[in-house]
C-alpha positions in Angstrom: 0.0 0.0 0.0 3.0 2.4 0.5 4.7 1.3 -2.8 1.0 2.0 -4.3 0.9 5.4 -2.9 4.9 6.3 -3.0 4.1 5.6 -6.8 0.8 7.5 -7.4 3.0 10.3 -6.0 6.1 10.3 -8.3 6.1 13.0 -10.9 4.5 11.5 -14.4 5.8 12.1 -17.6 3.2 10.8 -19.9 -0.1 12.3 -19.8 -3.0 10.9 -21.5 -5.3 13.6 -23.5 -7.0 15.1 -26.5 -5.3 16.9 -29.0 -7.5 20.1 -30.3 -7.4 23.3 -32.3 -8.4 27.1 -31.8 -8.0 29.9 -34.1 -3.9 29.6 -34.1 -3.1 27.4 -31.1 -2.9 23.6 -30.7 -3.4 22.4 -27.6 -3.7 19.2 -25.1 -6.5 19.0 -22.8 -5.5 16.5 -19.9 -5.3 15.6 -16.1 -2.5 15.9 -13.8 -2.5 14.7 -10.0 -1.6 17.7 -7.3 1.7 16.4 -7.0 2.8 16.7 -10.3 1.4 20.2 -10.7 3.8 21.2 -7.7 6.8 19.2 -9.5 6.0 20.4 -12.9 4.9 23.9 -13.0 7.0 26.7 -11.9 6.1 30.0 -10.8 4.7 32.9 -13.9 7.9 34.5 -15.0 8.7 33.8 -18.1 6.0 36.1 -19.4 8.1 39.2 -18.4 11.6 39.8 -18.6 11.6 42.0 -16.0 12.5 40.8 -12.6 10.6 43.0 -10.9 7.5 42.3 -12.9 7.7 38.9 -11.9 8.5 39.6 -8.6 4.9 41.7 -8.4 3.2 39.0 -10.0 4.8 36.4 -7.3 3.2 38.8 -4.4 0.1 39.1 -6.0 0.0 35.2 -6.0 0.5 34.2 -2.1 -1.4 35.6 -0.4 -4.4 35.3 -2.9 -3.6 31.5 -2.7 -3.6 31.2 1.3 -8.1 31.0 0.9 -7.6 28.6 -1.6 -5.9 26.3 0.3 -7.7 26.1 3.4 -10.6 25.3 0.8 -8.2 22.2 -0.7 -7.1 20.9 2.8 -10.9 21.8 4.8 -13.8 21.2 1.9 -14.4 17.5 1.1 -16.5 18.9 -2.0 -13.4 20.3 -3.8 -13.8 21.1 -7.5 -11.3 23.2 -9.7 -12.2 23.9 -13.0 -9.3 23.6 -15.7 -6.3 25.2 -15.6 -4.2 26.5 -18.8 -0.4 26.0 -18.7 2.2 26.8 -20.6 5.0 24.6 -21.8 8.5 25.8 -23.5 11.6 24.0 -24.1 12.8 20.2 -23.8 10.9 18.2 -26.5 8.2 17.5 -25.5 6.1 14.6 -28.4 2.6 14.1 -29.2 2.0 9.9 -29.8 -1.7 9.6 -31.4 -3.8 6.9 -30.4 -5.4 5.0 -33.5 -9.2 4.4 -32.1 -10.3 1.1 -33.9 -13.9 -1.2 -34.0 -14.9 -2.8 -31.0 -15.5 -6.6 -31.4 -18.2 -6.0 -28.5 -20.1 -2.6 -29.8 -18.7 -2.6 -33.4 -17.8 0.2 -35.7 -16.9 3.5 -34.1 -19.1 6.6 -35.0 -16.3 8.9 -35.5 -14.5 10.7 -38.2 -11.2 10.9 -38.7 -9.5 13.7 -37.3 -11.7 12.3 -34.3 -10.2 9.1 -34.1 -6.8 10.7 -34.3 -7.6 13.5 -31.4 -6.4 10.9 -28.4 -3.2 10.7 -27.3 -0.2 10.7 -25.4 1.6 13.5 -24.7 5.5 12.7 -23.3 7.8 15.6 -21.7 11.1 14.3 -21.5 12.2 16.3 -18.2 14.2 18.8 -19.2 10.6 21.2 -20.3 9.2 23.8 -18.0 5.5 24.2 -17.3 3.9 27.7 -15.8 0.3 28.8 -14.9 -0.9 31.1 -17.9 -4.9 30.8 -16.3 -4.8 29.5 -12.4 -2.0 30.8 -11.0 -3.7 31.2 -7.8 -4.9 27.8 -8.3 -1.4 26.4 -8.8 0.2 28.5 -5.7 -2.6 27.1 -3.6 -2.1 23.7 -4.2 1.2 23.8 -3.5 0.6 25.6 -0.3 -1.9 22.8 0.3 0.3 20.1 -0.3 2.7 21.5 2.7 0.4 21.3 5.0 -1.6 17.7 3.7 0.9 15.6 1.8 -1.8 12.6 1.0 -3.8 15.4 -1.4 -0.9 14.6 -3.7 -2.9 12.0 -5.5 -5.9 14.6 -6.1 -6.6 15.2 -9.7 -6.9 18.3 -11.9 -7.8 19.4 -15.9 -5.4 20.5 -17.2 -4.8 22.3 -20.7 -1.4 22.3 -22.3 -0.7 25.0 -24.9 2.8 25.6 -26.7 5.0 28.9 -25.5 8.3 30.4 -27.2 10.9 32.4 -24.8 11.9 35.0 -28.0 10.0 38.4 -27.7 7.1 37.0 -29.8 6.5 34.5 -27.8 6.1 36.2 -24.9 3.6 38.8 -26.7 1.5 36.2 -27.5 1.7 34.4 -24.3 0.4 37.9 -22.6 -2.1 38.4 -24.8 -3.5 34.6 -24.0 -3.2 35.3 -20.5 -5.4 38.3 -20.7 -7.9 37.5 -23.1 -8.2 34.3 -20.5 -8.9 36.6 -17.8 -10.8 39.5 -19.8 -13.7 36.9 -21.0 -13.9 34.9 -18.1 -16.8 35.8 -16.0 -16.6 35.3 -12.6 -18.8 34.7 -9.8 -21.3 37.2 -9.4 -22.2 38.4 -5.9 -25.7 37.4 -6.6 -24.7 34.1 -7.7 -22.2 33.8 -4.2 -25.9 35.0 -2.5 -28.0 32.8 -4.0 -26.7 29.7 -4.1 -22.9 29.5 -2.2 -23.0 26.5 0.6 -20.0 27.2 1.7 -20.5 31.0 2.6 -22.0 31.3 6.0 -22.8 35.2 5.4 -24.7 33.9 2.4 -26.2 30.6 3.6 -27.7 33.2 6.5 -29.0 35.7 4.3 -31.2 33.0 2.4 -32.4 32.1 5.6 -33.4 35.4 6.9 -35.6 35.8 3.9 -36.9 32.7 4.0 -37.8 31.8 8.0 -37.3 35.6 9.9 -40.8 37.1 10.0 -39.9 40.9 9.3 -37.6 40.3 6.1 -39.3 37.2 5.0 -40.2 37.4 1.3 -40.6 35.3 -1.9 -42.1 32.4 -0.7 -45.3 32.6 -2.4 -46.3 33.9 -5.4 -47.2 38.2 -5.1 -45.3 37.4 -1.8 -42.5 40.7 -2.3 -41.4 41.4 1.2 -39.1 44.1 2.4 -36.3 42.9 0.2 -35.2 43.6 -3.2 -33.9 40.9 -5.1 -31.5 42.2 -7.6 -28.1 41.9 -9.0 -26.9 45.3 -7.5 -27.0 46.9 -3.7 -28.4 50.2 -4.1 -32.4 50.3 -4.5 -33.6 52.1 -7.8 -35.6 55.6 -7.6 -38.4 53.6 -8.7 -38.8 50.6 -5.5 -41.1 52.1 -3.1 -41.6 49.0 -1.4 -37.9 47.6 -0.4 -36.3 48.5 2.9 -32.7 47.1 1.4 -31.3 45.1 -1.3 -30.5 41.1 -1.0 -27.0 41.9 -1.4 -26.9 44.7 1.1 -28.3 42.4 3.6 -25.4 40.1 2.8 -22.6 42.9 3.3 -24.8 43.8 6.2 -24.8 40.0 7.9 -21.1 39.9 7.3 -20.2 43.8 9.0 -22.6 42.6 12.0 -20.4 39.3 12.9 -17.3 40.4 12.0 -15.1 42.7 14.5 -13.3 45.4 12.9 -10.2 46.1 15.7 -9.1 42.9 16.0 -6.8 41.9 12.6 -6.0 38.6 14.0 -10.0 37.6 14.4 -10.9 39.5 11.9 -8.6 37.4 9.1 -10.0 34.3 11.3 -13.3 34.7 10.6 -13.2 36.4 6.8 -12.4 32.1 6.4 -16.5 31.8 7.1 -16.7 33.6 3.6 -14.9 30.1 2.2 -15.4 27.8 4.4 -19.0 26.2 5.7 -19.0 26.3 9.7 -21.1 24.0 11.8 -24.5 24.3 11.7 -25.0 25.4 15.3 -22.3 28.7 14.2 -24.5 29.0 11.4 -27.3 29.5 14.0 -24.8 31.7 16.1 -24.7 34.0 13.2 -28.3 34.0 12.4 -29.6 34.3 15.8 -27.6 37.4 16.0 -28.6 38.6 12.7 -32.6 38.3 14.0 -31.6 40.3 17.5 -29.7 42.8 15.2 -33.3 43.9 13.0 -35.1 43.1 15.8 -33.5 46.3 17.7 -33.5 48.3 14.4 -37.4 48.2 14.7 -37.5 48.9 18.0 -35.2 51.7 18.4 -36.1 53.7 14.6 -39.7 54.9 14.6 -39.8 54.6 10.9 -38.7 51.2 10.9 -41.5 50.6 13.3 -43.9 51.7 10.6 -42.7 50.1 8.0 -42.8 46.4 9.4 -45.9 47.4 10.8 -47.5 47.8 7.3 -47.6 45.6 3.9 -44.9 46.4 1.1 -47.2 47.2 -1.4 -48.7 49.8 0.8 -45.2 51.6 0.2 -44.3 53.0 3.1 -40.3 52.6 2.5 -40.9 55.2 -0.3 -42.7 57.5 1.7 -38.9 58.0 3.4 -36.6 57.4 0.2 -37.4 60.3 -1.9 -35.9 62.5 -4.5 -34.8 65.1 -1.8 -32.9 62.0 0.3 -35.4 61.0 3.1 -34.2 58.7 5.4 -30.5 57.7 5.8 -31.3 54.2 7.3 -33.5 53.5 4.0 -30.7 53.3 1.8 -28.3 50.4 1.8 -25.2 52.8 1.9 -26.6 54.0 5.0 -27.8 51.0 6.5 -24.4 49.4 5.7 -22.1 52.8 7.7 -25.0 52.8 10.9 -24.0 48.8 10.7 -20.3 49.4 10.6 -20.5 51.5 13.7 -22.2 49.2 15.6 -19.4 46.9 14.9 -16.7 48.9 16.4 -18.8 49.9 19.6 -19.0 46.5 20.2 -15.6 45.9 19.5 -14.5 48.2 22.3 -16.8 46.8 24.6 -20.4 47.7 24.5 -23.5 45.4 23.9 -25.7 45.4 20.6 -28.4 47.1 22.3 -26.4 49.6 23.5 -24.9 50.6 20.4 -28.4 50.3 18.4 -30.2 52.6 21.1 -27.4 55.4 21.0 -26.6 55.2 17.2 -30.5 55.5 16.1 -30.4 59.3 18.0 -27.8 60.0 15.0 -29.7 63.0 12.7 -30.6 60.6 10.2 -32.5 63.0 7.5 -30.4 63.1 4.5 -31.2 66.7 3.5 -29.5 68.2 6.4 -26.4 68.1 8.3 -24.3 66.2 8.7 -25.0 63.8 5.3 -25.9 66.4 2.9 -22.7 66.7 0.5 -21.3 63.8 2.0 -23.8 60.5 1.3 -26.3 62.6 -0.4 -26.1 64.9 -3.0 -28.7 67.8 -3.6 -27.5 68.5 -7.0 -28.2 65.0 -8.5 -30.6 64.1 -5.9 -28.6 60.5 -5.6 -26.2 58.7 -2.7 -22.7 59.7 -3.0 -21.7 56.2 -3.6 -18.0 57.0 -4.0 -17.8 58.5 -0.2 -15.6 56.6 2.2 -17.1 54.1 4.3 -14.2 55.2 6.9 -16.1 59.0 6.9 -19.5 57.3 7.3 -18.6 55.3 10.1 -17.0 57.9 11.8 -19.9 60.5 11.7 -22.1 57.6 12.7 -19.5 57.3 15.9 -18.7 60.6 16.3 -22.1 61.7 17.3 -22.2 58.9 20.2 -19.2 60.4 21.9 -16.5 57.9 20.3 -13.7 58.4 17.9 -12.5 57.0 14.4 -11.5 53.4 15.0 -8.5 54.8 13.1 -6.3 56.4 15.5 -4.9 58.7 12.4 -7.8 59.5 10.8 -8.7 63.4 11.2 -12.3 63.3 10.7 -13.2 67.5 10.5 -10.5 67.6 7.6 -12.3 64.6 5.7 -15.1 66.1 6.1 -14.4 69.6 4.9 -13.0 67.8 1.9 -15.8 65.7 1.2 -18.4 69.1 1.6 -16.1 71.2 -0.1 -15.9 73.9 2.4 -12.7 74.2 4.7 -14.5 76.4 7.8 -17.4 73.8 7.9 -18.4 72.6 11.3 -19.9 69.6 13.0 -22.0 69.8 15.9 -20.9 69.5 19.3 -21.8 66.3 20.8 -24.4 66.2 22.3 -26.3 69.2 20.7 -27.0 66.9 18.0 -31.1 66.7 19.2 
């Protein structure tokens, strides 16, 4: 059994695949196990000559790649999609495979550039292999492999394509590795919301629209709710119904859970982005998530009204209007009153503390202290390019407590922001 696995572990040189075609390149679509991808391919630099090119791409890679391994080593439903690699000098030869007539199932339905597609390809040792798509991919497994040796024997697609070292090799190399990453689409946030099992801020979200009484929505047919679902965060001019956006409530659930002042929990814990907890954390998290709302009606009047009534009966656009309305019915401002509430619990205070003294914040968007800063009476739309460190620290300011950066000078950022270098805030505790 140790032979067996000492074996499935040695680097191979002879990979079974399909030879195919595109525009210009040929190419070899085939597997490798995780061990050979950490023999064989080397880190990206043969794309630039410059060193320190390569260097930047190298510190883009590791830390990028640290996520992706805790996924490898933790998720026992690991799936990579294929990744593209490039492969330059030695010799490496393409053997076709002749595909004949079965004596069992007889002739074979194929034609003949189809019966000549399957192969071996054979490296003879002395070629080099680098990432041109999944570098990330490639630095995590190796990462992986440190820390969980017996993943060697995992397998991966993997598609071969032919790369020169001259000048115009390296053009075209660049250009692939571009195009690869200009057209590929990734994951949208709404697709991470909607259907990620791995997420816990997303697997919560569902759940609060689906089982907690004031944000339920969608289960029935007419059934709208208080929630818009959407691919974007802020709510259009037009929604007179929503209170927030699907994927506000997921940036929201995450800001709630997550401390701000402590880096070392903080980086602990952005790992429940990638990596499902139990279900009785999931519960943790959702619990919370309920008591958080739960104070929001009880401590905002409007809020009160709102849940008190029947979305079509469109009380939320009764406060989101053309000349701002309310700050806590627009997911930018939901999201800043949320991020303060993070940090006074960070240093110390209870959730219902920090609710109760953050809803006496002015909260009218029209007026001091948001006008020019999340709102803009010129365009009559949210400033959506304003610092979420600015919002947060008005939101704080007006409870008595500082930035949580130490650094940050808050009446300069704000005279920037308004545009007027002898503007004022309010002292605290005059702010009614």
């Amino acid at each position: 059994m140790v032979r067996e696995m000492a074996e499935k572990h040695q680097p191979r040189t002879t990979f079974p695949a399909l030879r195919c075609t595109m525009g210009d390149w040929v190419y070899y679509v085939t597997y490798m196990r995780f061990s050979d991808v950490a023999h064989w391919i080397k880190r990206t630099d043969q794309v630039h000559k410059s060193r320190k090119l390569r260097d930047m791409i190298q510190r883009e890679l590791t830390p990028r790649a640290a996520p992706i391994a805790d996924y490898l080593i933790e998720q026992q439903e690991r799936f990579f999609n294929a990744i593209v690699v490039g492969v330059y000098g030695g010799a490496p030869q393409w053997y076709p495979l002749e595909i004949g007539d079965s004596p069992v199932f007889g002739s074979a339905d194929l034609d003949q550039d189809s019966r000549h597609s399957v192969g071996l390809l054979v490296l003879d040792g002395s070629e080099k292999l680098f990432a041109i798509d999944g570098q990330h991919r490639v630095e995590a497994i190796k990462q992986a492999l440190e820390r969980k040796p017996e993943l060697g024997s995992e397998e991966l697609s993997v598609i071969f394509v032919a790369h020169r070292t001259d000048e115009e090799g390296r053009t075209r190399t660049r250009r692939l590795f571009s195009t690869l990453n200009r057209y590929a689409k990734p994951v949208s946030k709404g697709e991470i919301v909607a259907l990620d099992e791995d997420d816990a801020f997303a697997i919560v979200t569902r759940r609060l629209v689906e089982e907690f009484p004031l944000l339920r929505s969608g289960l029935e047919k007419g059934d709208v709710g208080f929630v818009r679902f959407a691919k974007t965060t802020p709510l259009p001019a037009t929604d007179r119904m929503s209170l927030t956006s699907i994927l506000a409530l997921y940036d929201i659930t995450e800001i709630v859970h997550i401390p701000f002042l402590d880096r070392a929990q903080r980086r602990r814990m952005k790992r429940l982005k990638h990596r499902r907890p139990s279900e009785q954390e999931l519960d943790t998290i959702f619990e919370e998530q309920v008591l958080y709302w739960s104070l929001l009606k009880g401590h905002i009047p409007e809020y009160q009204e709102l849940f008190s009534s029947r979305p079509e009966e469109q009380v939320a656009g009764k406060y989101r209007t053309l000349e701002g309305g309310h700050l806590m019915f627009r997911p930018a401002g939901q999201k800043a009153f949320a991020r303060a509430v993070r940090i006074m619990m960070d240093r110390g205070a209870g959730m219902r503390d920090a609710v109760a003294a953050l809803s006496s914040v002015p909260m009218a968007l029209d007026a001091s202290p948001w006008q020019y800063v999340l709102w803009n009476p010129s365009t009559k739309r949210i400033n959506s390019k304003v610092s979420a460190l600015l919002l947060e620290s008005v939101f704080l300011y007006y409870v008595g407590q500082n930035p949580r950066r130490d650094s940050y000078d808050l009446l300069d950022e704000y005279r920037k922001v308004v545009g007027d270098p002898q503007a004022e805030l309010p002292p605290v505790g005059l702010s009614g």
